[in-house]
N, C-alpha and C positions, 0 to 999 in steps of 0.2 A: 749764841747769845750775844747780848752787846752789853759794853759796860756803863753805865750812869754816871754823871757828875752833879750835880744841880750848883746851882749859883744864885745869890738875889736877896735871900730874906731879909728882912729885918725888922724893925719898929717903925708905927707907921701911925700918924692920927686917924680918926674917924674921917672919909672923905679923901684921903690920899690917895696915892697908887703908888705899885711896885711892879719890877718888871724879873721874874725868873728866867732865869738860863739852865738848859739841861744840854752839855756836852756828850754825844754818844761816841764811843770806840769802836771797831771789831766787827759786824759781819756788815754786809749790805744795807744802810738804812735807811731805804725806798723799801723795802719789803718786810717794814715793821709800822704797825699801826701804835703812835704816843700816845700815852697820855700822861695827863698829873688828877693827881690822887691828894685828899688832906686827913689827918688824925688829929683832932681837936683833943683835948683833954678829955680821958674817960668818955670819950665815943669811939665809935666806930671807922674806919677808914672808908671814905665817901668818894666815890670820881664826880670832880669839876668838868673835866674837857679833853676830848680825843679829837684826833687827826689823822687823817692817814696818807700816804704819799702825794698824792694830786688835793693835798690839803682841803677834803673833805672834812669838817668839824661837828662834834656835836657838844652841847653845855649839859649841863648843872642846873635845874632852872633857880635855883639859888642863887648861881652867877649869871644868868645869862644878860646880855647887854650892859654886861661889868667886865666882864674878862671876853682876852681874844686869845685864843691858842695861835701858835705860826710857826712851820719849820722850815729849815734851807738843807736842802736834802745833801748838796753840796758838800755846805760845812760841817751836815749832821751835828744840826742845833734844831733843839724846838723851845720854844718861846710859851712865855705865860703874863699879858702884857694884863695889871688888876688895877680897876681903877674904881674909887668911888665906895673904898674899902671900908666896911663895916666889923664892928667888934665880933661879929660870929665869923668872920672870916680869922681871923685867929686860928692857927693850927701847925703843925711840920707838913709841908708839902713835900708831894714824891716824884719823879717823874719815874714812867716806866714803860715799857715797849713788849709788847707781842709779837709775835709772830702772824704775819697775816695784811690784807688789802682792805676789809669792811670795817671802817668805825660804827659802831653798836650804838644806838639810843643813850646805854645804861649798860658801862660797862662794868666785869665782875675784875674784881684787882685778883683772885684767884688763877684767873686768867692770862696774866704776866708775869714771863718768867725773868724779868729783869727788871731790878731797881735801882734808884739812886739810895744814895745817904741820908737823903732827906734834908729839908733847909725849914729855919723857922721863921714865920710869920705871925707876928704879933700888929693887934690893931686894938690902939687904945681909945675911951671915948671921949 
């Protein structure tokens, strides 16, 4: 497993952007497919966007052409750059990693065995 950090949240008008940071520790992280994940109040946890080593991506169609996922395999960082932020974007974002080379359509958070602590994103109007 590898361990999570997230970074980034905060408060944000209608139309802003924020940019998260998800620091990974611990096994090889080229052979882990990211992603970030949100928990809005009294919903469900939803996946925004996955990645995987050769920075294949896939969205949210929620977000999509709002957010861009990006990792440096390197630094084992992956990125969550939101822009043009909206009040249903409001949530605790997650980032978190599997095991594996294919990013999924639609991915299941069941599916990952490693989380961050979650960071919060608030978007007011």
């Amino acid at each position: 497993q590898v361990q999570l950090v997230e970074s980034g949240g905060g408060r944000v008008q209608a139309g802003g952007s924020l940019r998260l940071s998800c620091a990974a520790s611990g096994r090889t992280f080229s052979n882990y497919v990211m992603a970030w994940f949100r928990q809005a109040p009294g919903k469900e946890r939803e996946f925004v966007a996955n990645i995987n080593w050769s920075s294949y991506t896939n969205y949210a169609d929620s977000v999509k052409g709002r957010f861009t996922i990006s990792r440096d395999n390197a630094k084992k960082t992956v990125d969550l750059q939101m822009r043009s932020l909206k009040p249903e974007d409001t949530a605790v974002y997650y980032c978190a990693a599997r095991y594996g080379s294919i990013p999924l359509r639609l991915e299941n958070g069941a599916d990952f065995g490693s989380w961050g602590q979650g960071t919060q994103v608030t978007v007011s109007s």
